[in-house]
C-alpha positions in Angstrom: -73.0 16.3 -2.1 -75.5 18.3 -4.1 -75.5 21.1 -1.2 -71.6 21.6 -2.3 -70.1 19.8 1.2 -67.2 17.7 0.3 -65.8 14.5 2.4 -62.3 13.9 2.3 -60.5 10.7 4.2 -57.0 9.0 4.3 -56.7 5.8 2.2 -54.9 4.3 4.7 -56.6 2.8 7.8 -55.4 3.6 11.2 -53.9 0.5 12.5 -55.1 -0.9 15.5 -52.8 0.1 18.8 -52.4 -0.1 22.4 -55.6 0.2 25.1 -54.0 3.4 27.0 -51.1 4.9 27.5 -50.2 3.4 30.3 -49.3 0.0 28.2 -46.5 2.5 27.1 -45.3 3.0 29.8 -45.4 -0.9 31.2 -43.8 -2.0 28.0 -40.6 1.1 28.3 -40.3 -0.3 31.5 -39.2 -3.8 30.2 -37.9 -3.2 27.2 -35.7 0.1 28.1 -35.6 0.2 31.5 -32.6 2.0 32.1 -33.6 5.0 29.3 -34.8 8.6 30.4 -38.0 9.3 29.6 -38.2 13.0 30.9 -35.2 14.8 31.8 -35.9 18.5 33.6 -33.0 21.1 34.4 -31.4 20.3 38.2 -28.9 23.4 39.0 -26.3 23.2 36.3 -27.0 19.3 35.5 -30.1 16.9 34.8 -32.6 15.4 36.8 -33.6 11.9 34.4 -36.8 10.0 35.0 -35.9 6.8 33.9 -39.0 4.0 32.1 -37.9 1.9 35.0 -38.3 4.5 38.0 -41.3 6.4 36.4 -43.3 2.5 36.2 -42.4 1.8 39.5 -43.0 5.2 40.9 -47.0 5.8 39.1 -47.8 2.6 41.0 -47.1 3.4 44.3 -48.4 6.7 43.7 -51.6 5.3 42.2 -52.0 3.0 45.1 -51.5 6.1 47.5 -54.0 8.0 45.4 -56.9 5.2 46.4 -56.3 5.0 49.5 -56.5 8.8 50.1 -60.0 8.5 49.2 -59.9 9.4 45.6 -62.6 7.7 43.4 -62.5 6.9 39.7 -64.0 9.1 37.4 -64.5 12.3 39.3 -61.9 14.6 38.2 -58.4 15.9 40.0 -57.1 19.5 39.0 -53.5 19.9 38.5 -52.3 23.5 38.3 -48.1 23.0 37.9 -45.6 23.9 35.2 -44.1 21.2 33.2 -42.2 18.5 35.8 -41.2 15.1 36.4 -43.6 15.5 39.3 -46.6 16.6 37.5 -45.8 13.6 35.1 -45.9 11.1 38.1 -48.9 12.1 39.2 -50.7 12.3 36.2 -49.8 9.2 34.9 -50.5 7.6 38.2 -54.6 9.2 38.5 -54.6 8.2 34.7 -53.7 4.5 36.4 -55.9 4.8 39.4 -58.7 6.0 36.6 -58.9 9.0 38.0 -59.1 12.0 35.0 -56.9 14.5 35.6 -57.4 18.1 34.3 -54.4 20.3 33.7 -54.5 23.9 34.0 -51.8 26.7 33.7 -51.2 28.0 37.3 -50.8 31.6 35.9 -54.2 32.4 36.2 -53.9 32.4 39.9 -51.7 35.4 39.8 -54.1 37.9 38.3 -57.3 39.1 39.5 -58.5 38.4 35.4 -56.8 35.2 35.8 -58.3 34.0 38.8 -62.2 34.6 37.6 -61.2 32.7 34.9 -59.9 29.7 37.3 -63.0 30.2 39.1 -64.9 29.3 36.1 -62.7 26.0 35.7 -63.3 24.8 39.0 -67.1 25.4 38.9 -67.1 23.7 35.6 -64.8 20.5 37.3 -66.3 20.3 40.5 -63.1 18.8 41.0 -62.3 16.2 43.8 -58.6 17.3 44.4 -56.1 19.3 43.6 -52.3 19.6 43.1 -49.9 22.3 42.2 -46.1 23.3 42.6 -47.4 26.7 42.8 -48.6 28.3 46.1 -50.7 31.2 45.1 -52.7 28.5 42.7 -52.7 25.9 46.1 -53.9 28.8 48.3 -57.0 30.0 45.8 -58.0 26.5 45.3 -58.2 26.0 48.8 -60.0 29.2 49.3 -62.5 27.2 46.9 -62.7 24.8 48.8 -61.0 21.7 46.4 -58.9 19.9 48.6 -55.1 19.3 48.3 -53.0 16.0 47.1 -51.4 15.0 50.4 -49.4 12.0 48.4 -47.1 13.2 45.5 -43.9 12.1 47.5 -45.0 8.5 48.4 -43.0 7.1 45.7 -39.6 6.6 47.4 -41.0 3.8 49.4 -44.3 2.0 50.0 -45.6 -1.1 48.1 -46.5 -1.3 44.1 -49.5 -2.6 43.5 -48.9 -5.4 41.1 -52.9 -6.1 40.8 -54.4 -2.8 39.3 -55.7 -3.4 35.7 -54.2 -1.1 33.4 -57.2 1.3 31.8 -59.5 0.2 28.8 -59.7 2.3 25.6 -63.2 3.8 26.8 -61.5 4.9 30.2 -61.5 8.5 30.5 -58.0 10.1 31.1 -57.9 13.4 31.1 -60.3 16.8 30.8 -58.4 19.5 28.6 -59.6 23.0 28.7 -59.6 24.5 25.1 -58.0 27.6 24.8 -60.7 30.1 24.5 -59.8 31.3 20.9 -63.5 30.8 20.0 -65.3 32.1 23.8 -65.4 31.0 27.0 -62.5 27.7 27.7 -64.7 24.7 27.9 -63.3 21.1 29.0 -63.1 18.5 26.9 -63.0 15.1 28.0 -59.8 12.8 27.1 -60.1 8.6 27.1 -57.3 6.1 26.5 -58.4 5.5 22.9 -58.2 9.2 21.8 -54.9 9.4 22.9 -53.3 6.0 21.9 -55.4 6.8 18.3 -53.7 10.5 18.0 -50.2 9.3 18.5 -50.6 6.1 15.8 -52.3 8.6 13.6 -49.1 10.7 13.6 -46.6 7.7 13.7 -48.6 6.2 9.9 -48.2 9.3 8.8 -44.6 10.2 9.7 -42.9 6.7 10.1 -39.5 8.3 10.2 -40.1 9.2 13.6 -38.7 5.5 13.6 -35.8 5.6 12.4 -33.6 6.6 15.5 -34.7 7.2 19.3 -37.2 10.1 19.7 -35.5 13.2 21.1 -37.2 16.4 21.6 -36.7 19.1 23.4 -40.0 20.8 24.4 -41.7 24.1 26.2 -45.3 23.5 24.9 -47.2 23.6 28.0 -49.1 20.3 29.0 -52.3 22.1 30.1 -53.0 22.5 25.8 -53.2 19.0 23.7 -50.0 20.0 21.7 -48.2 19.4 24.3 -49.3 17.7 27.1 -51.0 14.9 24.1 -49.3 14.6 21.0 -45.9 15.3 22.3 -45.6 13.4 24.8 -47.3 10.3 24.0 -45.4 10.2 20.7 -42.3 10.1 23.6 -44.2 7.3 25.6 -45.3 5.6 22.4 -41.7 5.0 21.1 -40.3 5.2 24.5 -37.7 8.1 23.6 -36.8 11.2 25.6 -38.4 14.6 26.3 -36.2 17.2 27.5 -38.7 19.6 29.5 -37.5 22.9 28.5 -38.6 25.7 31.0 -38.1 28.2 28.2 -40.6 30.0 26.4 -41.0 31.8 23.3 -40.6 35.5 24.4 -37.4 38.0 24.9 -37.1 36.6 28.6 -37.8 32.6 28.0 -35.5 32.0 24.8 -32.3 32.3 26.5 -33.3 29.0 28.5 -34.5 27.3 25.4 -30.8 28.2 23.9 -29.4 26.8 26.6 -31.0 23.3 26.7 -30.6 23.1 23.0 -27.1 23.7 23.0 -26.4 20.7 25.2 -29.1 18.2 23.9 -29.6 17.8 20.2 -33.2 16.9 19.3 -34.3 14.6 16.1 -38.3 15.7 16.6 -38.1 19.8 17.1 -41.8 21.4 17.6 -42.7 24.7 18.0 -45.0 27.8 17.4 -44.3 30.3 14.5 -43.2 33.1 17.0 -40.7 30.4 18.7 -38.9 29.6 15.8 -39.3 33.4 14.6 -36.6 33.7 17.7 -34.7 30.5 17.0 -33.9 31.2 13.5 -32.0 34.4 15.0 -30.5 33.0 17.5 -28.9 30.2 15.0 -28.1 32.8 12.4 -25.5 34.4 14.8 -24.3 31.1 16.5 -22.5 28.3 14.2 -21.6 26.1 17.1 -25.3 26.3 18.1 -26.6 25.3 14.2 -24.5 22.8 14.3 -25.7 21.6 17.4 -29.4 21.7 16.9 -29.3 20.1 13.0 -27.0 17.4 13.8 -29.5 14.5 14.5 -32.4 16.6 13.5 -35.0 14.5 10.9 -37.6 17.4 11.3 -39.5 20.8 12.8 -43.0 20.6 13.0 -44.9 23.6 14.0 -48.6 24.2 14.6 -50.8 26.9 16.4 -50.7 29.8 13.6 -49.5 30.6 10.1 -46.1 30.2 9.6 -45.1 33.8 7.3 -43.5 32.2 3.8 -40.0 34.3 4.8 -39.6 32.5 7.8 -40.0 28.8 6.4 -37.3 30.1 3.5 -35.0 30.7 6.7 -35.2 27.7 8.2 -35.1 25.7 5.4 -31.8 27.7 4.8 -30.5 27.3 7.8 -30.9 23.4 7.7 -29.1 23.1 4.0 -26.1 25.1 5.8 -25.9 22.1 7.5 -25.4 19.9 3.8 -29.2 18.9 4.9 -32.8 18.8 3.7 -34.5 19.0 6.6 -38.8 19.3 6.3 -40.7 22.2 7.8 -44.1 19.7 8.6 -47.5 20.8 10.0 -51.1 19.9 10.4 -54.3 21.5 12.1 -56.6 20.2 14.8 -58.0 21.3 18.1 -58.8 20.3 21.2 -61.7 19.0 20.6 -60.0 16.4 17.8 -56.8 15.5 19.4 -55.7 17.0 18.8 -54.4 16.1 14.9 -57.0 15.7 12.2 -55.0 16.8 9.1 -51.1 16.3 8.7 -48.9 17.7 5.8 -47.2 13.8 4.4 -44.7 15.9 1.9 -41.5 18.1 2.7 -42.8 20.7 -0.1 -46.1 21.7 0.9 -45.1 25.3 2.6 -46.9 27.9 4.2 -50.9 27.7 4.5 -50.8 23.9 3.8 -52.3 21.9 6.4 -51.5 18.4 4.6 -54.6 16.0 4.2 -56.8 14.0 6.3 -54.4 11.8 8.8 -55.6 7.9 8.9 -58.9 7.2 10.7 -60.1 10.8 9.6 -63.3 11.8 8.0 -63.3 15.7 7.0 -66.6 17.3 6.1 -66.1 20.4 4.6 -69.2 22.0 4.6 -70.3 25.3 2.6 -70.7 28.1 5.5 -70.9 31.9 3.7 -68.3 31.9 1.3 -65.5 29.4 2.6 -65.9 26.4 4.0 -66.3 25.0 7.8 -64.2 22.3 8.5 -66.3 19.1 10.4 -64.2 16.4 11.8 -64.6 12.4 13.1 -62.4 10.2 13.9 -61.4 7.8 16.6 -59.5 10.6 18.8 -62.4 13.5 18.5 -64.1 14.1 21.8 -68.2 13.3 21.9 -69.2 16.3 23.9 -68.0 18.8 26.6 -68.4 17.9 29.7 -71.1 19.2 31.8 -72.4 21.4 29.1 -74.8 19.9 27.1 -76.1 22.9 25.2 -72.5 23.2 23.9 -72.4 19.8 23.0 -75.5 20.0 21.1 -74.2 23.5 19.0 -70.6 21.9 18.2 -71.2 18.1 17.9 -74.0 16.6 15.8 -75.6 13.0 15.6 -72.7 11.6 13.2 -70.2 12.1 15.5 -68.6 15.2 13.5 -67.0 18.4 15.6 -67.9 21.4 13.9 -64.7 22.9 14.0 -64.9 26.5 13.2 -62.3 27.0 10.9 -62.4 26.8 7.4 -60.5 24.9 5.3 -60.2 24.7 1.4 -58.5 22.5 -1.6 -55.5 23.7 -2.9 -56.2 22.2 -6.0 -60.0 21.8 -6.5 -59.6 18.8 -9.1 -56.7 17.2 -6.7 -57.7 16.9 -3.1 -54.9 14.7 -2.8 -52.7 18.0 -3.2 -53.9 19.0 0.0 -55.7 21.4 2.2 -55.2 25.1 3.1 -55.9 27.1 6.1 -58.6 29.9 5.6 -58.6 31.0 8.8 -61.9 31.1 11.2 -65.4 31.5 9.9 -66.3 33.7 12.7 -63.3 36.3 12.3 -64.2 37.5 9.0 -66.3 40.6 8.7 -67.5 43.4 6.3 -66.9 47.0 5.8 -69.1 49.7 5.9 -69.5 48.9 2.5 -71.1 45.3 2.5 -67.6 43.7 1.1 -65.8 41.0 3.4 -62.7 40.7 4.7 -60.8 37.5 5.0 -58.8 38.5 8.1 -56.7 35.4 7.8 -55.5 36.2 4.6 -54.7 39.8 5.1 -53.2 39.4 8.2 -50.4 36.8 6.9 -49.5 38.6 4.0 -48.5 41.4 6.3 -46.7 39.4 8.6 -45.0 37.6 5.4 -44.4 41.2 4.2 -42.9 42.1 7.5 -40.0 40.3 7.0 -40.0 39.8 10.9 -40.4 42.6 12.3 -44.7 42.2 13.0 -44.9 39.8 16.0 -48.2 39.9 15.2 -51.2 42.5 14.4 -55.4 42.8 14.8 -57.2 43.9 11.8 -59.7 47.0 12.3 -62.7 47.3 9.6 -66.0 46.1 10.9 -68.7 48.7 9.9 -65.8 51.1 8.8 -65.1 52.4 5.5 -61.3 51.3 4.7 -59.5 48.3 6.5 -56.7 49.1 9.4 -54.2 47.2 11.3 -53.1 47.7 15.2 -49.5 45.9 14.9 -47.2 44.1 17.8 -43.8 45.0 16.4 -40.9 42.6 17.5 -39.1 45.9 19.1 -41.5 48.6 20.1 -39.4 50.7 21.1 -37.4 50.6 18.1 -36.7 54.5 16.5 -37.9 53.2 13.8 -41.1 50.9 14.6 -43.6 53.1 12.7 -41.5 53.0 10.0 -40.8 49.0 9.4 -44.7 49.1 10.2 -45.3 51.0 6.9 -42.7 49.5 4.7 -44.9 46.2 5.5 -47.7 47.6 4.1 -46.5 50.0 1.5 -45.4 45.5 0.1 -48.7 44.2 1.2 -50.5 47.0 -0.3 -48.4 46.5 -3.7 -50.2 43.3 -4.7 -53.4 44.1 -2.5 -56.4 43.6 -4.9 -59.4 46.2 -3.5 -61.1 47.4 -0.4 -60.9 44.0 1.0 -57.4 43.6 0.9 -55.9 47.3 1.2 -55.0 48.6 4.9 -55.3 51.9 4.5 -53.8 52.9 7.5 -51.7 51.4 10.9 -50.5 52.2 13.8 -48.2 50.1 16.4 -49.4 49.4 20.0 -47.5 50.4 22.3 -48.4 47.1 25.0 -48.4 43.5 24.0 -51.2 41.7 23.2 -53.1 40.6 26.9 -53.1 36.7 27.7 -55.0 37.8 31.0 -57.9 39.2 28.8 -58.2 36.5 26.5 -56.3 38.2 23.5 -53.9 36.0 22.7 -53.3 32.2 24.3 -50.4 30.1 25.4 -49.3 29.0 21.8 -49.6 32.5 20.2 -53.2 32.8 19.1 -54.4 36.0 18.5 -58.3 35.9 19.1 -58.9 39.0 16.4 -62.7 39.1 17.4 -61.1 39.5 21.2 -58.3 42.2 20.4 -60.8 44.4 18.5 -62.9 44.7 21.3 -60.4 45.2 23.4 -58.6 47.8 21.6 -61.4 49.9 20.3 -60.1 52.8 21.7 -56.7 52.2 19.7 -58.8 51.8 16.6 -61.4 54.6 17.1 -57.9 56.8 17.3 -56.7 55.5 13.9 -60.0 56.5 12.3 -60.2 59.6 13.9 -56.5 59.9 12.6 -58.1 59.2 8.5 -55.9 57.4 6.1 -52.3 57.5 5.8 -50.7 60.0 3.2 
């Protein structure tokens, strides 16, 4: 376009697919009746949710939803960790048409948390509520949203064999995004966004196919990753997700070891810093690497950068097996999904966020000097709900989302090479001296210069003279922290090419980064904009300190 905006879109049309998610599940429930389709940690054993039990099971519960007095279309609130039970009774409000909006009960246990939860009920005005967690139960009480008295009649009490399944245009669920960009806002789910998300990914990746779908998953079903892509791919090609109460972090990876010692996935997804701790763990373990590769077709990963030495590991980890195994990505958000672009080749590495999936229109539109990333397609959202002015600022007339990020060609004269991350428009800044800073870029070639031992850092610089970093290092405590922390940048610093790129000094923080506060989200985000405000005393120290000798 003669303003320099580029549109880029998939040769491939997305194939027409079910009406909501639900069909799924009706069609598991005949054709593999007797198949788990979740399995959750009982003692030393397995609890399984058969397709048979968990059809059966939504429809009572649906019926017992109605006749409680819940309406359609006025939302429910679900505050619970990832369960069989919260599965039954979301898929049974999805049935009953009532949206369901899932939201991490850790926010109740803080006094951050719970001003935040505020927020998300005011914004809901929800009708009802459920959660496995009684601090959560007790302060939406206090706020007056009732409580699901129902969950449990499933054992017993009459399916309703009359209730329509939902239409495409039936809205499912309301998502909260994750607050990487401001204030968590809720974005409306319907049946078609869903079913078009997971046929988007299955065009794309048709291996998925080629053998029952195990995975073996922590992402937490209050974010889209999760509680969208991965399991409706399950429900789509009725396999089996292992719910993994594990977590990437010192105390949670011991659980995820544990489940994936016992069941081998062949569809593993994670977050960089989850497979950061994984690729340790199956270093030092043979019995384990065999364990995890022997049915695996692939890892996916999403949420941040993945640093170049850390995709080398895995990919030599996986040939220690005699296998090729891909490393595969994409980008989205919730507001798209949430996938809008997905890496189709094994080779594309680090910083590649493939190409437009099927059904995708990209607008890349010139903003400063990168360029913002605009998205439509069948599974992108068409406002926030109840905020109209936000609507208006992030969604225009076309139906694009303006996303935020920026995106770029990795090859200018061969978009069909693909599409790199640039990072987000808004996190870039200047120094005292007028030049920018792409904080993206700096950021991962100190983590890739790292060689692990970052868990991640916050850029200092805005209307300073030299660029800093504040670092997260993987042991703290370690004797020698400081000094991994300048060996990384003594490398980065090696190929750094000006002001823009040079930290000139560093210093490790002594606490990690704050979820609470909003620095850093559920899948690992660091919200720079958020950390820098947050530790401006850290980074008035460092300039008061001067540059490093």
């Amino acid at each position: 376009m003669p303003d320099g905006t580029l549109l880029l879109a998939n040769r491939q049309p997305l194939q027409p697919t079910a009406p909501s998610v639900l069909h799924w599940l009706q069609d598991a429930a005949q054709q593999a009746q007797a198949r788990a389709f979740l399995m959750e940690r009982a003692g030393t054993g397995w609890t399984c949710w058969t397709y048979g039990q968990a059809w059966a099971e939504v429809r009572r519960l649906s019926r017992a939803l109605r006749t409680a007095g819940l309406q359609p279309g006025l939302p429910m609130v679900l505050l619970a960790r990832n369960s069989i039970s919260q599965a039954r009774i979301t898929l049974a409000a999805m049935l009953a048409r009532i949206p369901v909006a899932p939201v991490n009960p850790r926010y109740a246990a803080s006094v951050a948390g719970r001003e935040r939860l505020r927020s998300m009920v005011a914004t809901l005005r929800p009708q009802a509520c459920w959660s496995d967690d009684p601090a959560a139960e007790d302060f939406l009480r206090a706020c007056g949203v009732p409580q699901v008295p129902v969950l449990e009649a499933t054992a017993d009490g009459a399916v309703d064999e009359t209730l329509a399944l939902p239409e495409p245009d039936t809205q499912a669920k309301l998502y909260f995004t994750s607050g990487s960009t401001g204030s968590p806002k809720a974005v409306p789910y319907t049946q078609r966004m869903m079913t078009s998300n997971a046929q988007m990914v299955l065009q794309v990746w048709p291996f998925l196919r080629q053998q029952p779908l195990v995975m073996v998953d922590w992402l937490p079903w209050t974010h889209v990753f999760g509680g969208n892509n991965n399991i409706n791919l399950v429900l789509r090609l009725a396999g089996t997700l292992v719910i993994d109460a594990g977590a990437p972090t010192a105390e949670g990876m011991s659980t995820t070891l544990a489940n994936l010692a016992e069941v081998s996935p062949t569809f593993y997804c994670n977050v960089p810093a989850g497979y950061a701790r994984l690729a340790g763990a199956l270093e030092a373990d043979e019995a384990l690497r065999r364990q995890f590769f022997r049915r695996l077709d692939a890892m996916f990963f999403a949420a941040a950068a993945m640093p170049q030495p850390l995709f080398e590991r895995l990919q030599v980890l996986a040939r220690s097996q005699g296998r090729d195994i891909p490393v595969l990505t994409g980008w989205g958000a919730t507001e798209t999904g949430p996938s809008a672009t997905l890496l189709q080749t094994p080779d594309g590495g680090p910083g590649q966020v493939g190409t437009p999936a099927p059904g995708v229109t990209l607008r890349l539109v010139p903003n400063g000097r990168k360029t913002e990333a605009w998205v439509r397609s069948p599974s992108v959202a068409s406002g926030y709900w109840r905020a109209p002015e936000a609507s208006r600022a992030q969604f225009d007339d076309e139906g694009f989302f303006r996303t935020g990020d920026a995106l770029r060609l990795a090859d200018p004269d061969q978009p069909a090479a693909g599409l790199l991350y640039d990072g987000r428009v808004a996190e870039d800044f200047k120094l005292q001296s007028g030049t920018w800073v792409n904080a993206s870029a700096v950021r991962a070639s100190l983590l890739a210069c790292a060689d692990g031992s970052i868990h991640d850092l916050v850029l200092v610089g805005p209307n300073r003279p030299w660029l800093g970093a504040l670092a997260w290092m993987r042991d703290p405590l370690a004797p020698d922290a400081a000094r991994q922390l300048e060996d990384a940048v003594a490398r980065h610093n090696a190929s750094a090419g000006g002001a823009a790129q040079r930290i000139v000094a560093a210093a490790v923080l002594p606490s990690g980064p704050d979820p609470e506060a909003g620095e850093i989200n559920d899948k690992g985000y660091v919200n720079q904009a958020r950390a820098r405000d947050l530790r401006a005393a850290e980074a008035d120290r460092l300039y008061a300190r001067g540059p490093a000798a």
